[in-house]
C-alpha positions as CSV (number, residue, x, y, z in Angstrom):
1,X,-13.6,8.7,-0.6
2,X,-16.1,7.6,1.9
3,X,-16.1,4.1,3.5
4,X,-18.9,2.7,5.0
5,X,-19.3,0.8,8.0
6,X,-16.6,-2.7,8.2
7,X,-18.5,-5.7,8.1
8,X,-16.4,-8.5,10.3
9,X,-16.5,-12.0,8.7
10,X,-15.8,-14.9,10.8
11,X,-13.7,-17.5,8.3
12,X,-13.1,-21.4,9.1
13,X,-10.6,-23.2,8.1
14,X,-12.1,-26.8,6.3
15,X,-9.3,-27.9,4.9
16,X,-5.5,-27.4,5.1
17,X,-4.7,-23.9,4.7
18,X,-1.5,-23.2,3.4
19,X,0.0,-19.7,2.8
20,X,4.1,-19.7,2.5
21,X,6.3,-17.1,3.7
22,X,9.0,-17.9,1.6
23,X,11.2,-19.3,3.6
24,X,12.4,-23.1,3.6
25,X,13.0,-24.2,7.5
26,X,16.0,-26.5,7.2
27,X,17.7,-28.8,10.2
28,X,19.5,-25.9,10.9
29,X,16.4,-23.6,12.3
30,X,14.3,-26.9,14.1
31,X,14.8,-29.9,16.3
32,X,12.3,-32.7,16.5
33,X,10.8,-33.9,19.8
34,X,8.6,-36.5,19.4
35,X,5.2,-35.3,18.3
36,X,6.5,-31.8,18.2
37,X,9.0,-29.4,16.2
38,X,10.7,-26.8,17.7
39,X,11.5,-23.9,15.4
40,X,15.0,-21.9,17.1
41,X,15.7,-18.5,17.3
42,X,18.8,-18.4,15.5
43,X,20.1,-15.4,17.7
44,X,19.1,-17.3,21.4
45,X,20.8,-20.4,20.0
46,X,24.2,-19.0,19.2
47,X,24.0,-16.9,22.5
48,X,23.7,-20.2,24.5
49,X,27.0,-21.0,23.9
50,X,30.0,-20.2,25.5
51,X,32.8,-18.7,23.3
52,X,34.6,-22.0,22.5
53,X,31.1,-23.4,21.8
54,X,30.5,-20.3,19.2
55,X,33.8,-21.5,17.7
56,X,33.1,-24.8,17.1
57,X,29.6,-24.6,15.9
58,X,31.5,-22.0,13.2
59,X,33.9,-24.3,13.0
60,X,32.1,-27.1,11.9
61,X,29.1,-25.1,9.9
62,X,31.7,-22.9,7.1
63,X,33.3,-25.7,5.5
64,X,29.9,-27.1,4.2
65,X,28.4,-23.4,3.6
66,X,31.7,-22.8,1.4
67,X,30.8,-26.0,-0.2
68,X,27.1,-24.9,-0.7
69,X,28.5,-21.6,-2.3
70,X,30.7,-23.5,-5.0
71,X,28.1,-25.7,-6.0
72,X,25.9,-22.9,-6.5
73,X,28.1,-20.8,-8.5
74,X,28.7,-24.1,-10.5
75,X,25.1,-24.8,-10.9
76,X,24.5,-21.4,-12.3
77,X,27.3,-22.1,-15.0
78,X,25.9,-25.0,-16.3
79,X,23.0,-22.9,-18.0
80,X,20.9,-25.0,-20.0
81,X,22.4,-28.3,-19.3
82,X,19.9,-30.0,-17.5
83,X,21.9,-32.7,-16.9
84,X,25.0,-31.5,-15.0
85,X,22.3,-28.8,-13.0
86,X,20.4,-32.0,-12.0
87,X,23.8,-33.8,-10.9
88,X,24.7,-30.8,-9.6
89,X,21.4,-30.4,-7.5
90,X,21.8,-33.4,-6.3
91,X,25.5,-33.5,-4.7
92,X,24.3,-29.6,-3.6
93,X,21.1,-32.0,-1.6
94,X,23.1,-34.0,-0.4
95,X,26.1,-31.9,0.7
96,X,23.0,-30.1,2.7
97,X,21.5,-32.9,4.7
98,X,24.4,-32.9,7.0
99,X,23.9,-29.5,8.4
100,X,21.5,-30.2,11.8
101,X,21.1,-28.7,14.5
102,X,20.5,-32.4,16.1
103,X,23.4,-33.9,14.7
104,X,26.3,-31.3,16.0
105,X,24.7,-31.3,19.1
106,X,24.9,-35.1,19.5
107,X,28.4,-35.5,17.3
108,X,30.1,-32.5,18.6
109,X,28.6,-31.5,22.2
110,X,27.6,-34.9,22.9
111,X,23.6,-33.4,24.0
112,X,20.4,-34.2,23.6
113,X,19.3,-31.7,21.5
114,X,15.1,-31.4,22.7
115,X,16.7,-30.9,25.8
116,X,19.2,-28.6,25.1
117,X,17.1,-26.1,23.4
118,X,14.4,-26.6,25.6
119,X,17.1,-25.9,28.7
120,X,18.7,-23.0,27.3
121,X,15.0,-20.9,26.0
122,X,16.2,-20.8,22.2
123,X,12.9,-21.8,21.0
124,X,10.9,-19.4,19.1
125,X,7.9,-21.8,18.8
126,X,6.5,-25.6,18.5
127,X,4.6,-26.7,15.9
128,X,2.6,-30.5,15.7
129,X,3.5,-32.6,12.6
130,X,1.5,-35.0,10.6
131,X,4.4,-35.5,8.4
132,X,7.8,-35.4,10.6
133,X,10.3,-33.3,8.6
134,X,13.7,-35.1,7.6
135,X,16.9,-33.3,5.8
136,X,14.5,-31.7,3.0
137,X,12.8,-29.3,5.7
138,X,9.3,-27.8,5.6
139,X,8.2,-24.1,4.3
140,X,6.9,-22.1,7.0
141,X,3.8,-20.3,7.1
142,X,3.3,-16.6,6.7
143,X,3.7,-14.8,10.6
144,X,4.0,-11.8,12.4
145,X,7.3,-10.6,13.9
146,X,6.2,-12.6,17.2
147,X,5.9,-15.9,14.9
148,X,1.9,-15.5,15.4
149,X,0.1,-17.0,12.0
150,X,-2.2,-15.4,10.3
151,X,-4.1,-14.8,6.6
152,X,-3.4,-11.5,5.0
153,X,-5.6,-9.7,3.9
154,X,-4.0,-9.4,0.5
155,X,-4.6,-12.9,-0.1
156,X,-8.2,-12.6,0.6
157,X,-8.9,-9.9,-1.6
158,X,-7.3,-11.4,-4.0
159,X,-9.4,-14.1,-3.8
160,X,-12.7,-12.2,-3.8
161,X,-11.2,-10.8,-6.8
162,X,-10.8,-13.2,-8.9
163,X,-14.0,-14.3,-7.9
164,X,-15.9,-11.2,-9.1
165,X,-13.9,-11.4,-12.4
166,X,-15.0,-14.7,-13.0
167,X,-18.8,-14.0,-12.6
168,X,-18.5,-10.2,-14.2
169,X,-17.1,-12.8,-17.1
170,X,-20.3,-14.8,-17.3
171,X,-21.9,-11.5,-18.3
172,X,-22.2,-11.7,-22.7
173,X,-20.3,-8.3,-23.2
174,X,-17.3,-9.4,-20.7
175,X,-17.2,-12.6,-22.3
176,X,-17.1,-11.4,-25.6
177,X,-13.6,-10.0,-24.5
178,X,-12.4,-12.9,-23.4
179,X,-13.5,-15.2,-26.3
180,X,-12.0,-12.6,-28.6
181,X,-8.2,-12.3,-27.1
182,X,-8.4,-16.2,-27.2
183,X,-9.3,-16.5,-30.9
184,X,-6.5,-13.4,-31.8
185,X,-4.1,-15.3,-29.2
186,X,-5.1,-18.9,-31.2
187,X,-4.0,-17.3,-34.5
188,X,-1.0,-15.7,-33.3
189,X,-0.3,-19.6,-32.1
190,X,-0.6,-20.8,-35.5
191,X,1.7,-18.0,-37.0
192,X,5.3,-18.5,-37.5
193,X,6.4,-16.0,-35.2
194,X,8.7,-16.5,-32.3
195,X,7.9,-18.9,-29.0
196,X,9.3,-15.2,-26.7
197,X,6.3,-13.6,-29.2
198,X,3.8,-16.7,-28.6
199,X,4.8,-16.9,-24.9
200,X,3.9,-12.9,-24.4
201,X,0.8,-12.4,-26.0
202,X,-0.4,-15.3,-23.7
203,X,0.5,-13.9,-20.6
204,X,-0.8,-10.5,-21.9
205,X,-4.6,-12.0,-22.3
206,X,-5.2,-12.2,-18.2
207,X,-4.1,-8.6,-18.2
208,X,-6.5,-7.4,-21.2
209,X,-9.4,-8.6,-20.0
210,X,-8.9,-8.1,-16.5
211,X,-8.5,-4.1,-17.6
212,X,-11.3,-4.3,-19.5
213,X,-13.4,-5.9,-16.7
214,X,-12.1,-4.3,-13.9
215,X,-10.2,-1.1,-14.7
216,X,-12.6,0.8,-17.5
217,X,-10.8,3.5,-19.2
218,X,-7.6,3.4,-17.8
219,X,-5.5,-0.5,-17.6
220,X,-3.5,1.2,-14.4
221,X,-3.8,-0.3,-11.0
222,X,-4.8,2.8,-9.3
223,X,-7.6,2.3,-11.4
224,X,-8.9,-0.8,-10.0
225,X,-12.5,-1.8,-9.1
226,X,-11.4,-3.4,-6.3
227,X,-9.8,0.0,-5.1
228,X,-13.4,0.3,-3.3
229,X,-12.9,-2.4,-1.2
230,X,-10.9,-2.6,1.6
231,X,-9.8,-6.2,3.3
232,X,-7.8,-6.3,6.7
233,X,-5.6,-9.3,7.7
234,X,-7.5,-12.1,9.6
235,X,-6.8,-12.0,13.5
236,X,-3.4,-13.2,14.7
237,X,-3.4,-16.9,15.6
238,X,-1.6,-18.8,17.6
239,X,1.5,-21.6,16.6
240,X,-1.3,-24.2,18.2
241,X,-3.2,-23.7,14.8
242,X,-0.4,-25.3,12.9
243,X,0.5,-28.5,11.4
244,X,3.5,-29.5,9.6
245,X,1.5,-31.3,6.4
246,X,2.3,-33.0,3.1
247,X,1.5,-31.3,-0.2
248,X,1.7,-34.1,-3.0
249,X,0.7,-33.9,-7.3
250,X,-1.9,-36.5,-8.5
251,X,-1.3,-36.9,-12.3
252,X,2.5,-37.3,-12.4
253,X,5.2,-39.7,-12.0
254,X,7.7,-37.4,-10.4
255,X,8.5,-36.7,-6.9
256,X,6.1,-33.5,-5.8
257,X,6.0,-33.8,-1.6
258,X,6.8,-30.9,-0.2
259,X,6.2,-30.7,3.5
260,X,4.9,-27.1,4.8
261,X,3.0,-25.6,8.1
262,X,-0.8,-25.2,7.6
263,X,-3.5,-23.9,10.0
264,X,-5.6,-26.9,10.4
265,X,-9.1,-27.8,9.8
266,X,-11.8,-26.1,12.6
267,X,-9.3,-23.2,13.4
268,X,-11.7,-19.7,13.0
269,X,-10.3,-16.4,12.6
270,X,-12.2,-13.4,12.1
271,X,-11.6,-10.1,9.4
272,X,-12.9,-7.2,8.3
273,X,-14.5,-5.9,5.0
274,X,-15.4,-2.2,4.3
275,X,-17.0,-0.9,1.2
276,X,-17.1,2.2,-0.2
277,X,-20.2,4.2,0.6
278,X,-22.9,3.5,-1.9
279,X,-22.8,7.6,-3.4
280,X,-19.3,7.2,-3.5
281,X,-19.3,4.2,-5.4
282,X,-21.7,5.2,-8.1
283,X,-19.0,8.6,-8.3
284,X,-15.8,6.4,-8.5
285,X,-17.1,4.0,-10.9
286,X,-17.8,7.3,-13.6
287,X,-14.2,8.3,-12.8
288,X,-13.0,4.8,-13.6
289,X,-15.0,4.3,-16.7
290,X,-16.4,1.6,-15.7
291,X,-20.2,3.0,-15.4
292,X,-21.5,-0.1,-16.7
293,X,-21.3,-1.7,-13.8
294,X,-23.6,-1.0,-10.8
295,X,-22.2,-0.2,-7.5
296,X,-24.1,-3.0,-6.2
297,X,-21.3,-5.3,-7.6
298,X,-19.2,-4.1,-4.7
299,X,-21.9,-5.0,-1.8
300,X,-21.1,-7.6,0.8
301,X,-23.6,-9.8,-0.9
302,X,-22.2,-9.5,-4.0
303,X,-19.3,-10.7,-3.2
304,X,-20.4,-13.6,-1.2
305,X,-22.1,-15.0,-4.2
306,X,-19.4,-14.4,-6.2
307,X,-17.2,-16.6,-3.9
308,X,-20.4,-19.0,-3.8
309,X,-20.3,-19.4,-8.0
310,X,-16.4,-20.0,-8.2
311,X,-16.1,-21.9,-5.7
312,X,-19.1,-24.5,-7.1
313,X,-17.5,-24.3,-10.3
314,X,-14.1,-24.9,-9.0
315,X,-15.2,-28.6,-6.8
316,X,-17.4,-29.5,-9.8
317,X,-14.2,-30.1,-12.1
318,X,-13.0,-31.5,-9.5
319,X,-15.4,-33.7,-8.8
320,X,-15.0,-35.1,-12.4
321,X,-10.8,-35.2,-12.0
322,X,-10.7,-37.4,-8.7
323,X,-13.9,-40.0,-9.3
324,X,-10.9,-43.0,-8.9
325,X,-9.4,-41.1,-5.6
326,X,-12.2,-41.7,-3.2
327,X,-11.1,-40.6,-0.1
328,X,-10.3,-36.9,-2.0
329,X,-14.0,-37.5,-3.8
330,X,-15.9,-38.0,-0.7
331,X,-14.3,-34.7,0.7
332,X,-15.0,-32.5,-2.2
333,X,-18.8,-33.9,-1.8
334,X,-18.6,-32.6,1.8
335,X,-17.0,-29.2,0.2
336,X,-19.8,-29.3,-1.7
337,X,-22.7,-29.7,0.5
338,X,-20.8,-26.6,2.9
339,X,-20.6,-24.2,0.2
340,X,-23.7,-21.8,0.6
341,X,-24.2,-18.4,-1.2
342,X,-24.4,-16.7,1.8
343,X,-21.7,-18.4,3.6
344,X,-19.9,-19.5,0.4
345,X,-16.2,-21.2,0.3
346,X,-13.4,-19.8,-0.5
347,X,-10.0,-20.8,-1.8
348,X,-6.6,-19.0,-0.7
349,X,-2.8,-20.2,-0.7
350,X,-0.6,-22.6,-1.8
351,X,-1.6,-25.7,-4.0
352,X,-4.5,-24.5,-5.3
353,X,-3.9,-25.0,-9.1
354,X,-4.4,-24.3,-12.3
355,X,-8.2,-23.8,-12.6
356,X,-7.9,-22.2,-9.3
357,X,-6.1,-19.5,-9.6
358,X,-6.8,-18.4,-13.0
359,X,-10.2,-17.1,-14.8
360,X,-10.4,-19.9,-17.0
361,X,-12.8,-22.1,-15.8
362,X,-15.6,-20.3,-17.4
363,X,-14.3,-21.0,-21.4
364,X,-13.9,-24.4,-20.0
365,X,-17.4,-24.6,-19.7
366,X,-18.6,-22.0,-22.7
367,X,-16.1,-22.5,-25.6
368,X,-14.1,-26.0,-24.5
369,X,-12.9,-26.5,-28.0
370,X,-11.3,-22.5,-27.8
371,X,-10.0,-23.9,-24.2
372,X,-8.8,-26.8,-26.0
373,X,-7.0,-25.1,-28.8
374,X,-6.1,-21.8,-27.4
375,X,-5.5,-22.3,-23.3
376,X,-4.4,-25.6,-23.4
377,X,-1.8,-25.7,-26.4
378,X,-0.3,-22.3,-25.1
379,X,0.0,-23.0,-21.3
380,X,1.7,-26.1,-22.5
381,X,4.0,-24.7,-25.1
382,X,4.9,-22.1,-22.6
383,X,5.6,-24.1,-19.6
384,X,6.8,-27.1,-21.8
385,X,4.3,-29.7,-20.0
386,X,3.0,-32.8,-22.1
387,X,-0.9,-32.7,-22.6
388,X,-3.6,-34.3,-24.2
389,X,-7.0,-32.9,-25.3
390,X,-9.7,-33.3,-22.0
391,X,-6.6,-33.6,-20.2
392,X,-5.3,-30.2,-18.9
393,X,-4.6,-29.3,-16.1
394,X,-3.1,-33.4,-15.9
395,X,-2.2,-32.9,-12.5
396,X,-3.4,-31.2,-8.8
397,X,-2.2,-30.8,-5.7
398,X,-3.4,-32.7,-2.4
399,X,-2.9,-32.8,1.0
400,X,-1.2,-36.7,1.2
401,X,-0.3,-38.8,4.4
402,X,3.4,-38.5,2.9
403,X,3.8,-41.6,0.8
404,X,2.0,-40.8,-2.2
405,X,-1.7,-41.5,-0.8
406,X,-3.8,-38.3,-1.3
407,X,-6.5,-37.3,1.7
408,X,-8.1,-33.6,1.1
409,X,-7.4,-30.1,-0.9
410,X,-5.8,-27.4,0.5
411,X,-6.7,-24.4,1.1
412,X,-10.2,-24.1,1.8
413,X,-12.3,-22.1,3.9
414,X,-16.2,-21.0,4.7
415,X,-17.2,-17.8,5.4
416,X,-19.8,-16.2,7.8
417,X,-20.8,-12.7,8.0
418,X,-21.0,-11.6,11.7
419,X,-24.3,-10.4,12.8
């Protein structure tokens, strides 16, 4: 198949971005210096040692990771009781908080430890905080094997994406779909068979109508639409674009803050975006099934406004959710006024939500007594959450100060093709 030529598209990052790597960075892989942390390369820091230095860092480190190991074997045998796995949890948090870099430096080698790893090159990088990390640690952002940041590019097609779905889905024929495994899902609700029955035919609903919508003929990922568009990974940043930040849930009681590294508001980085060739698209979308739809869907502009419609849809609800959080208010009416159909906002990573990352925003606003009754009831009966009708999703995530104070979203940026 043909591609035509890429179109580069200059994002910028307007709020928090956060996109996790998977991995939690303890007190073990960081020191804190002042206003900065620096992240260790485990290899350089046990190489800094002499041999009887190796030896006592082992020495000192194997007792609490056999510790670790019991309690986790422990916390696995206590299945369903929620009670011991909490207590559990706990002692196994605890038992935790003494391994630190920091502190067997200062109890053990009697150092400094900023100026020990700074002395001995074991850093890998720094990264500014917002939030200073304690014992809990911070999840690190997605980077390249020389710990350069950046956004794949599977996270911003995935974005576009959904974003097409979710117009395609304002179409009467798409919709019709969706309304339809709602209503059948709504009755298999009502029925008296099984929650592991109940629980599968709503997590099969995205999947129908995203094959429907998307994939024609033939519900197979090779099959996609999206298989005509091609989205490279933004351009490698630098460790200077980071902030260790809090994450924090309005709408709950419960503890939420987790602290993570996010590029930070202002920070650009650039991508590209190819297409296929206009003849070729028209060809692949017969092969697919999916002639219905014109090849135009897959143009630059397209998807742009695409990203323009979700994205409006997405700050109006909520708009309506954080009317008593003001400083959050006033930014999503500064989100607002930025979003542009041909330089729309998008929403990528971690925190985003429910109504973010999901197509159902649009029988929100069609059908809200089916949302009500069909999306509502079953998300909560699957993940066991307490809601209330013109109450779901109860809670979102924010960017906080740390104590419980919300500021911003995450997760936000503006795009710009280049000219």
């Amino acid at each position: 198949m043909k591609f035509g030529p890429p179109v580069m598209i200059r994002a910028e990052v307007k709020t928090p971005l956060f996109i996790w790597d998977g991995d939690t960075l303890t007190p073990l892989s960081f020191v804190v210096d002042g206003d900065l942390v620096h992240v260790l390369d485990a290899d350089r820091f046990i190489r800094a040692f002499s041999s009887t230095g190796q030896e006592a860092y082992l020495t000192w480190i194997e007792p609490t990771l056999d510790r670790l190991a019991r309690l986790d074997q422990q916390i696995e045998q206590a299945g369903q009781n929620r009670d011991l796995r909490r207590q559990l949890n706990q002692e196994k948090r605890q038992v935790a908080s003494g391994l630190s870099v920091e502190r067997f430096l200062r109890q053990r080698l009697g150092k400094n430890a900023a100026t020990f790893v700074k002395g001995v090159a074991c850093i890998a990088y720094s990264v500014h905080w917002a939030v200073r990390p304690g014992d809990d640690g911070f999840r690190g952002f997605i980077k390249e094997a020389g710990y350069r940041p950046y956004v794949p590019g599977t996270e911003l097609k995935g974005a576009l994406r959904t974003a097409l779905l979710y117009t395609l889905l304002g179409q009467h024929d798409n919709y019709t779909i969706l309304r339809n495994e709602l209503a059948d899902f709504r009755r298999t609700f009502q029925s008296g068979q099984s929650p592991k029955a109940k629980i599968q035919k709503l997590a099969g609903i995205a999947g129908q109508v995203e094959g429907a919508t998307l994939r024609g003929s033939k519900s197979d990922a090779k099959y996609d639409l999206l298989k005509l568009l091609q989205v490279g990974d933004g351009e490698l940043l630098t460790a200077d674009a980071l902030r260790i930040c809090a994450l924090e849930s309005v709408g709950t009681g419960r503890f939420t803050r987790t602290l993570a590294e996010a590029v930070e508001p202002g920070t650009t980085f650039t991508f590209r975006l190819t297409l296929a060739s206009v003849e070729d698209a028209g060809w692949a979308l017969r092969q697919l099934g999916l002639d219905k739809l014109a090849a135009a869907n897959l143009s630059t502009e397209r998807l742009l406004e695409a990203a323009y419609q979700r994205s409006a849809a997405i700050l109006e609800a909520d708009e309506g959710y954080f009317q008593d959080h003001l400083a959050v208010h006033k930014e999503i009416r500064r989100l607002q006024a930025e979003n542009d159909p041909k330089a729309p906002l998008l929403r990528l990573g971690t925190g985003q939500g429910f109504l973010s990352t999901t197509i159902d925003l649009r029988v929100r606003d069609r059908d809200p007594g089916l949302y009500d009754r069909a999306i509502r009831e079953g998300v909560s009966f699957q993940r066991r959450w307490r809601t209330q009708q013109n109450n779901f999703p109860k809670t979102r995530r924010t960017v906080s100060d740390g104590h419980g104070n919300p500021l911003t979203l995450p997760g936000w940026i503006k795009l710009n093709v280049m000219m």
